[in-house]
C-alpha positions as CSV (number, residue, x, y, z in Angstrom):
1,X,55.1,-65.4,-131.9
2,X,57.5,-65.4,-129.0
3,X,55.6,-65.7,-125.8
4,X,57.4,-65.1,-122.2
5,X,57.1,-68.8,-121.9
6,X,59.3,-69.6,-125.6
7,X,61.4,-66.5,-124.4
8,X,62.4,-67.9,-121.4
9,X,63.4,-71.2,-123.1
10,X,65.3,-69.6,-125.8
11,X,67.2,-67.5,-122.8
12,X,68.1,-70.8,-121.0
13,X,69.9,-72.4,-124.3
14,X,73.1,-72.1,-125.3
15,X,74.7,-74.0,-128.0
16,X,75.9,-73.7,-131.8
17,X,73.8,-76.5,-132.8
18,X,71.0,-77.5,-131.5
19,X,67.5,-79.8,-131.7
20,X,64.2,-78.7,-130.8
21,X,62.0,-81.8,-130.3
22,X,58.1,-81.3,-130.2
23,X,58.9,-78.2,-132.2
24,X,55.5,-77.7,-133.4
25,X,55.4,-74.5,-135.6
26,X,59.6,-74.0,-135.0
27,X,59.2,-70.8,-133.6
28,X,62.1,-71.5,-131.1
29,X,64.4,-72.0,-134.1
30,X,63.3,-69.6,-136.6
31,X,63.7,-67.1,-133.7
32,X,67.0,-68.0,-132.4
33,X,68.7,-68.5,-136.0
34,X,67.3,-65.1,-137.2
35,X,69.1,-63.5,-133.6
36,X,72.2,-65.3,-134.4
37,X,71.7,-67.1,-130.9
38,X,72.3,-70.6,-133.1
39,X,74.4,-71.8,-136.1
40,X,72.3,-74.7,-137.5
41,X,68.8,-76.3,-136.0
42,X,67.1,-79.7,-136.0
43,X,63.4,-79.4,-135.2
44,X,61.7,-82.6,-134.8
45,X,57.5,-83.6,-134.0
46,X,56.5,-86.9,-134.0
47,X,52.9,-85.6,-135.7
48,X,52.9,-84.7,-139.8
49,X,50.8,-81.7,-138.9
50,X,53.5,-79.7,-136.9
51,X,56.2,-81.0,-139.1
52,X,54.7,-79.4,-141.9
53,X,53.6,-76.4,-140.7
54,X,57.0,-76.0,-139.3
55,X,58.5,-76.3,-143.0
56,X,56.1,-74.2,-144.2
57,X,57.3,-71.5,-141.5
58,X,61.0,-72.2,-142.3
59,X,60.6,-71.7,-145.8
60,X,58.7,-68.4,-145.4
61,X,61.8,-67.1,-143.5
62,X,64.2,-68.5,-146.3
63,X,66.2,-70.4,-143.4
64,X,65.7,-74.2,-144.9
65,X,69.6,-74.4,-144.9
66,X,70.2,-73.4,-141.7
67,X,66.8,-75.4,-139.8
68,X,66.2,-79.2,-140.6
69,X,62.8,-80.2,-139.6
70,X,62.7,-83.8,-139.3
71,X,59.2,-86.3,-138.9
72,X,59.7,-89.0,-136.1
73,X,59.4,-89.5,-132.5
74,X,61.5,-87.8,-129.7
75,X,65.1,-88.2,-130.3
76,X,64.4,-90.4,-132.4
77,X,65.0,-87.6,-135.2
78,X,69.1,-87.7,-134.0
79,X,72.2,-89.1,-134.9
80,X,75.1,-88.9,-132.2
81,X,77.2,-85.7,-132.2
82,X,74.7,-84.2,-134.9
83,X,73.5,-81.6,-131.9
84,X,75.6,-80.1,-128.5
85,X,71.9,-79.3,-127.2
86,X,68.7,-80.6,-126.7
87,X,65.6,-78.6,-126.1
88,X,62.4,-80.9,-125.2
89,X,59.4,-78.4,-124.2
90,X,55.6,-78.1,-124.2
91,X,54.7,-81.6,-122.8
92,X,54.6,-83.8,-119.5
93,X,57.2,-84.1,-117.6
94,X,56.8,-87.8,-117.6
95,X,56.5,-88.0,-121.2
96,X,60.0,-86.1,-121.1
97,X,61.8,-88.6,-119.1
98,X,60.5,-91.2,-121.4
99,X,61.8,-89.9,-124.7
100,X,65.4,-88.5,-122.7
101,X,65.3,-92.4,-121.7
102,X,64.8,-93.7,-125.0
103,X,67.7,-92.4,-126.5
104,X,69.7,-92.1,-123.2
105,X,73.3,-92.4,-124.9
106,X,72.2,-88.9,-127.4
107,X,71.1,-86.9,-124.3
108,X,74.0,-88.1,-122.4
109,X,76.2,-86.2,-124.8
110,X,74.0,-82.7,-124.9
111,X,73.3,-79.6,-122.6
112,X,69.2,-80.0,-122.0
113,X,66.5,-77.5,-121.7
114,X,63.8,-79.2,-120.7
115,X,59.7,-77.1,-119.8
116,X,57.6,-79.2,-118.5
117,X,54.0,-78.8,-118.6
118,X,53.4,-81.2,-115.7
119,X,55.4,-83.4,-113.9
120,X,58.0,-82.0,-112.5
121,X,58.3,-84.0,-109.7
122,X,58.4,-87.2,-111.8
123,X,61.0,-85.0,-114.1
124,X,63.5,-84.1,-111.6
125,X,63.1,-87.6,-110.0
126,X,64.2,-89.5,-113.1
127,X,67.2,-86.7,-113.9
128,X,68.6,-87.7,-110.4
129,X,68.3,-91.3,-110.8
130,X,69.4,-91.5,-114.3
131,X,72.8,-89.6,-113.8
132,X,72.1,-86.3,-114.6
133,X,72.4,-83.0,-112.8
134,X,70.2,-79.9,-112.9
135,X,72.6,-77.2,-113.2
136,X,70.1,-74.2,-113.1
137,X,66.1,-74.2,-113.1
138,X,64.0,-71.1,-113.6
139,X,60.2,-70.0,-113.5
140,X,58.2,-67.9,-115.5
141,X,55.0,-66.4,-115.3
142,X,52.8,-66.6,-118.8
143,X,49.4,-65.6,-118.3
144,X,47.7,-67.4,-115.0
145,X,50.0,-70.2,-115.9
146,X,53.2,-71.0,-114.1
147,X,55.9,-72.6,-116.0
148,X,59.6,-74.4,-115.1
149,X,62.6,-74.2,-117.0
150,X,64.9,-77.2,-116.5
151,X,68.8,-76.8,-117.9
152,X,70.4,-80.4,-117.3
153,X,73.5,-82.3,-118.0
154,X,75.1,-85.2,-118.0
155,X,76.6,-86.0,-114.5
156,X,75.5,-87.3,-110.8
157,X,74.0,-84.9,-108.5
158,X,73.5,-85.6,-105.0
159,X,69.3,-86.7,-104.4
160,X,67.4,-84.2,-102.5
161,X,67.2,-84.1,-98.8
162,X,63.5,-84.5,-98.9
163,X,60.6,-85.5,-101.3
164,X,58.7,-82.4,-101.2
165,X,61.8,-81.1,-102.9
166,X,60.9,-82.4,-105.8
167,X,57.8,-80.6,-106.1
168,X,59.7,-77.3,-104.9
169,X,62.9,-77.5,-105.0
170,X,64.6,-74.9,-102.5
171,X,67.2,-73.4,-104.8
172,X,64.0,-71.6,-106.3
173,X,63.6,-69.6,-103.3
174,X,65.2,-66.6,-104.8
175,X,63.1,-66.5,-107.7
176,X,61.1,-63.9,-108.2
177,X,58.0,-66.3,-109.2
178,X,58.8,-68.4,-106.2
179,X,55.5,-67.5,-104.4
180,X,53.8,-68.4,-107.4
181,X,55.4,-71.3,-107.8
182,X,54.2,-72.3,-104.4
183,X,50.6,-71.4,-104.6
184,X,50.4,-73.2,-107.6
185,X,51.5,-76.4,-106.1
186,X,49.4,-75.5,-102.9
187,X,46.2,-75.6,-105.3
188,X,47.5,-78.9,-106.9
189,X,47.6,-80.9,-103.9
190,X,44.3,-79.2,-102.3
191,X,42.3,-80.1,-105.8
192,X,44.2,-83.6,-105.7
193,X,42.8,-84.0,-102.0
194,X,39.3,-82.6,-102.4
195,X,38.9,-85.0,-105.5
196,X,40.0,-88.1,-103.8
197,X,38.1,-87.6,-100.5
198,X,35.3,-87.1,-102.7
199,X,35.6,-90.4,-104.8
200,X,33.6,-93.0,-104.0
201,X,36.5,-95.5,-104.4
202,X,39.2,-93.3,-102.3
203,X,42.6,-94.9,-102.7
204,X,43.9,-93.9,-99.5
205,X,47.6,-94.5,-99.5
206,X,47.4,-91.8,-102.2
207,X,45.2,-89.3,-100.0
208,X,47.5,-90.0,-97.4
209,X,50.6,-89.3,-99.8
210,X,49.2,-85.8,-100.8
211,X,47.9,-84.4,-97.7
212,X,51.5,-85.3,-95.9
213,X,53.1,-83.5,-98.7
214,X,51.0,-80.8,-98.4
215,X,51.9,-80.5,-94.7
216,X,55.4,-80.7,-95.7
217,X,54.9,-78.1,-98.9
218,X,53.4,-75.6,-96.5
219,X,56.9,-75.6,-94.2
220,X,58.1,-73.9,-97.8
221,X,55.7,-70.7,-98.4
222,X,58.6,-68.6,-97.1
């Protein structure tokens, strides 16, 4: 049920009370309440299907006082000072920014975990626009997929020096999945460039974008 990817997540969160939107089956909360790593849970998804499997699964493990699974989209599903943390995983990370954005003045007042499927680069270029601050990020290896794991908070943090920095940041360097990391961006923006030099209707101020980032990415393999 708990996957290195899920693990990884549920390592990176710390709080008494806390939501889990896009929650899906709630395996996040049914694990963490059962571990005594949480006090009280909110899991919200925007589709009926999830929502009620994830009742389903909270009643099973007799923990329907303790985990609240709510129908509705993104944070939506919250009323201020209901959670201290906010855990929005599994999908894009533009899709992230726009439900963080939605309800801005809720995630200003929570600790975030955020795992982006995609994105990231949008992701960490609307935290750092929008006031917050990444205050530690972490990669895991699930698979032959690579995955990031994005604690944020409320606060300014200074931009990055440059843009490629948003697609590898530098304080991942340490990380033991760093190489990883990179390779898989180095495959992104070769597949990117392949595809539009192939097109017949190449937007070129994109190719141009992507090969010059891969020029710049390539600076970062060590």
């Amino acid at each position: 049920m708990i996957t290195p990817r899920l693990e990884c997540i549920i390592n990176h969160t710390n709080g008494k009370k806390i939501a889990d939107i896009g929650t899906d089956h709630a395996y996040i909360p049914i694990y963490m309440i059962q571990n005594n790593l949480a006090e009280s849970f909110i899991a919200g998804d925007v589709r009926k299907g999830p929502v009620d499997i994830a009742k389903n699964n909270v009643k099973k493990h007799n923990l329907t006082d303790k985990i609240d699974v709510r129908l509705g989209s993104g944070l939506s599903v919250l009323k201020k000072g209901e959670v201290d943390t906010i855990i929005i995983a599994g999908m894009g990370g533009q899709l992230i920014s726009e439900i963080i954005d939605a309800d801005i003045s809720i995630a200003r007042e929570c600790s975030l975990v955020l795992q982006p499927m995609n994105g990231q680069y949008e992701l960490r270029h609307y935290l750092h626009k929008n006031g917050f601050t990444i205050t530690n990020e972490d990669i895991v290896i699930e698979g032959f997929k690579v995955y990031n794991i994005i604690n944020a908070k409320n606060g300014k943090q200074d931009e990055f020096q440059t843009d490629i920095e948003y697609h590898l940041p530098k304080y991942l360097k340490s990380n033991k999945y760093y190489i990883d990391l990179y390779r898989k961006k180095h495959r992104e923006f070769t597949k990117v460039i392949k595809g539009l030099e192939l097109s017949k209707d190449t937007d070129i101020e994109k190719l141009e974008q992507y090969k010059f980032w891969l020029k710049e990415l390539e600076k970062y393999e060590n």
